[in-house]
N, C-alpha and C positions, 0 to 999 in steps of 0.2 A: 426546449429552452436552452438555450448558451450559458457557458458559468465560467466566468474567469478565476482563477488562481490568485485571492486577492493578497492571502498573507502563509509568510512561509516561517516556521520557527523549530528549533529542536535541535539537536547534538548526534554525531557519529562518534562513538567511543571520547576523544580529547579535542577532536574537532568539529568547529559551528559548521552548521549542515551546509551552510551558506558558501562555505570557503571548498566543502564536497563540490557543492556543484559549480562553482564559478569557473572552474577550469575550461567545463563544456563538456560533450560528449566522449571524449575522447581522452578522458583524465587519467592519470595512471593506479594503481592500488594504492590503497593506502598503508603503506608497509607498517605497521604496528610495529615498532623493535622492542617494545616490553608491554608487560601488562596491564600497565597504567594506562597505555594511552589508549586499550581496547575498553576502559571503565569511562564512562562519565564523572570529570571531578566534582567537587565540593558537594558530594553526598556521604551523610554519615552514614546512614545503615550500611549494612554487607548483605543482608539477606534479600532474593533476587525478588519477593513479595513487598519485602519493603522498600527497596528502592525505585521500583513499578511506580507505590503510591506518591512517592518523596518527587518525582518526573512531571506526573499525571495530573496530581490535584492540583498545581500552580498555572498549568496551563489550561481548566474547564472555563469558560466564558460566562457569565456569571446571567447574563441578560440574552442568549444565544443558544440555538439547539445547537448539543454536542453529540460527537458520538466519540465512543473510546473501545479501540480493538487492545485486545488481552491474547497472549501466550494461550495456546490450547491445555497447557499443562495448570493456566491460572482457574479451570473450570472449577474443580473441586473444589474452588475457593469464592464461587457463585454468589454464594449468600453473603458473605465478607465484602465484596468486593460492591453489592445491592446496597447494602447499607452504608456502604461511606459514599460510592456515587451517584445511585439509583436516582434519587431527585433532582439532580446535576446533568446525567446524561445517559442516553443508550448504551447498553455494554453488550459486549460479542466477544467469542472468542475463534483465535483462529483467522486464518489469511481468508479466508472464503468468505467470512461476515463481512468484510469491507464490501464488496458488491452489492447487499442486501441495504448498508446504510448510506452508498449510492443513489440505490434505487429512493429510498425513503427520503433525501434531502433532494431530488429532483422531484418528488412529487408535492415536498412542501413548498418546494419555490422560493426560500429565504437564504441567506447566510446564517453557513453553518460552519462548524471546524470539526474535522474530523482529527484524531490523535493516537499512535498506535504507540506503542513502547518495546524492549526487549533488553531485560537487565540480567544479569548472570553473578554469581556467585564468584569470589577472586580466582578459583584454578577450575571454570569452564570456560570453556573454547568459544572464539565469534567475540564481534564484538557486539556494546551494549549501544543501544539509540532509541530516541524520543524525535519520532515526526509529528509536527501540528501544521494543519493547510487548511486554511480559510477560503472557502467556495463563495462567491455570489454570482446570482444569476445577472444577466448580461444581454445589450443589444450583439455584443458581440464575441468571439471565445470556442470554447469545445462545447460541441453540443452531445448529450448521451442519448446514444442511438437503443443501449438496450442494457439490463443488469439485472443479473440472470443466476440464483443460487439452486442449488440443489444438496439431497444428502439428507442422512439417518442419522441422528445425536449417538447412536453405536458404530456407525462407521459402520465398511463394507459396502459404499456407496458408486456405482456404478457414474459415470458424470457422462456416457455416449448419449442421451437427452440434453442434453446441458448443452453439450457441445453441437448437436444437431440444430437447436432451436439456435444458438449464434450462427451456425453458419447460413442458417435461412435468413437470418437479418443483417448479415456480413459478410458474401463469397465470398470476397477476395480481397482484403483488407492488406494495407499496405505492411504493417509489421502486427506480431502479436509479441506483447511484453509479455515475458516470462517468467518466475517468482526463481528466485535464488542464482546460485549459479551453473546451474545445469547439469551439475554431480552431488546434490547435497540429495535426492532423491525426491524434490517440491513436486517434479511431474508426474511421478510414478501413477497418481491416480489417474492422469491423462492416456493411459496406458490400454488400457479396458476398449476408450474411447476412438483409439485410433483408426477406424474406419470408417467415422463419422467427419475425421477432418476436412474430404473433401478438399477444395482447391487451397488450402489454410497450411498445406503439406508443399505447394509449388515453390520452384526457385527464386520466383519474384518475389514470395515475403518472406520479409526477413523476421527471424526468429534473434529478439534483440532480448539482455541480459541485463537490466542496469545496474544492479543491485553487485556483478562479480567483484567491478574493482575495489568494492566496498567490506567485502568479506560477511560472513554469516550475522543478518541483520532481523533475521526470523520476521515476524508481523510487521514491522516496524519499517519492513523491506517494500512493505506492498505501498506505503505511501510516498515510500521514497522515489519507487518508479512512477507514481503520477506525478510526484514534483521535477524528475527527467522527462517523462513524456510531454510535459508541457512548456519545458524549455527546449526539446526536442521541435517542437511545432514551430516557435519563438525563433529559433534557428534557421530554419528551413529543412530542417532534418527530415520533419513530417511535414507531407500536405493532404494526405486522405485520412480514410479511416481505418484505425487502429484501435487491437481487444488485447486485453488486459485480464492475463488468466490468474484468478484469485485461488491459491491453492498449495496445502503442505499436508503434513502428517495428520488433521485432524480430520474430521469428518466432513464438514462442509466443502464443496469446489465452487467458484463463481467465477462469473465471465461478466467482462463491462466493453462494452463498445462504445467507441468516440469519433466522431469527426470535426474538423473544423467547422463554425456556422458562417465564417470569413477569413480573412489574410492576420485581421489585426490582434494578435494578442498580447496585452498591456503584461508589462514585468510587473511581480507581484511585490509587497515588502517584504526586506527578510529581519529576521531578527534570531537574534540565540537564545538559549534555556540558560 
């Protein structure tokens, strides 16, 4: 089933996410010169749990299945976080749940928004962001080829199955997007796996970063590279197909494969938080 990118909304640190990506592929860092502008304004709390909710609940779609990715460090806060969304929307935590709630909104076949967040305390490091992307399926768009989680809620999870069962549904794919910026440690769990890469390892693909020029965007980072990959396509950046490693410090690893189902992919709306 094809799904176009229908709606794009959310903040990087002091800038609309909209103004991140309009540059194109090829934009520069966003130099932060203070700390203000690594926060999201016009939020009162300070606390990194309450500014989460302050982000998250204004964006749930009231008449629409949601899903909403959380900080791996927001687990312990399970039950808290059940009770103010649970009837509202799927909750995960962790880079690697986004492939699971992939998998889940292509099987339901409607428009969904998926929403991830990553808010910080005033003297931690990275900046803070709120992604929301509105999926509908489509005659035409990216089609998901396969979404693919694995892993032990203890961690110590091996991902060379994981990675085995993509490369039997993806040899050779044109890039694999990467989670972070290649020295924060997001791959390490890829590490285990690395003799299951197979041709996923060749010169021809490219191992692309989108999330670097953006700086330490944690969870929030993984929807940000589907909203790049999809004006990556838009571009002509991409024409085949491309997997999408979902994966940080917490226990879960997931992999999502896409290709185009045609040429045409419509620009989505953007809007700010």
């Amino acid at each position: 089933m094809p799904w176009q990118l229908s709606g794009i909304q959310g903040s990087i640190g002091a800038h609309n996410l909209e103004d991140v990506l309009s540059p194109g592929l090829e934009a520069q860092p966003l130099a932060a010169g203070d700390t203000s502008q690594c926060r999201i304004p016009g939020i009162e709390a300070e606390g990194s749990h309450e500014r989460l909710r302050a982000v998250i609940e204004p964006l749930l779609l009231p008449d629409q299945p949601n899903w909403v990715m959380l900080p791996s460090s927001e687990q312990n806060q399970r039950l808290v976080w059940e009770n103010c969304l649970g009837d509202r929307a799927e909750i995960g935590f962790g880079r690697g749940w986004s492939a699971l709630a992939m998998s889940q909104l292509n099987r339901l076949g409607t428009t969904g928004r998926m929403i991830a967040a990553r808010m910080k305390s005033p003297d931690e490091a990275g900046m803070e962001a709120v992604v929301a992307l509105d999926w509908t399926p489509s005659d035409s768009g990216l089609e998901l080829v396969f979404s693919l989680v694995d892993g032990r809620p203890e961690g110590g999870s091996d991902p060379g199955d994981l990675v085995r069962k993509g490369v039997d549904a993806v040899s050779r794919p044109e890039a694999l997007l990467c989670p972070g910026n290649g020295s924060d440690g997001y791959l390490e769990q890829l590490t285990p796996a690395l003799p299951a890469l197979g041709d996923w390892v060749q010169p021809e693909v490219r191992w692309a970063f989108p999330e670097a020029p953006a700086g330490t965007l944690g969870v929030a980072g993984n929807l940000f590279g589907w909203a790049w990959l999809v004006q990556g396509y838009r571009l002509g950046e991409f024409t085949g197909s491309t997997v999408v490693l979902a994966m940080d410090g917490g226990p879960l690893a997931g992999l999502s494969g896409v290709r185009p189902a045609d040429t045409s992919l419509s620009a989505p709306d953007s809007g700010g938080t």
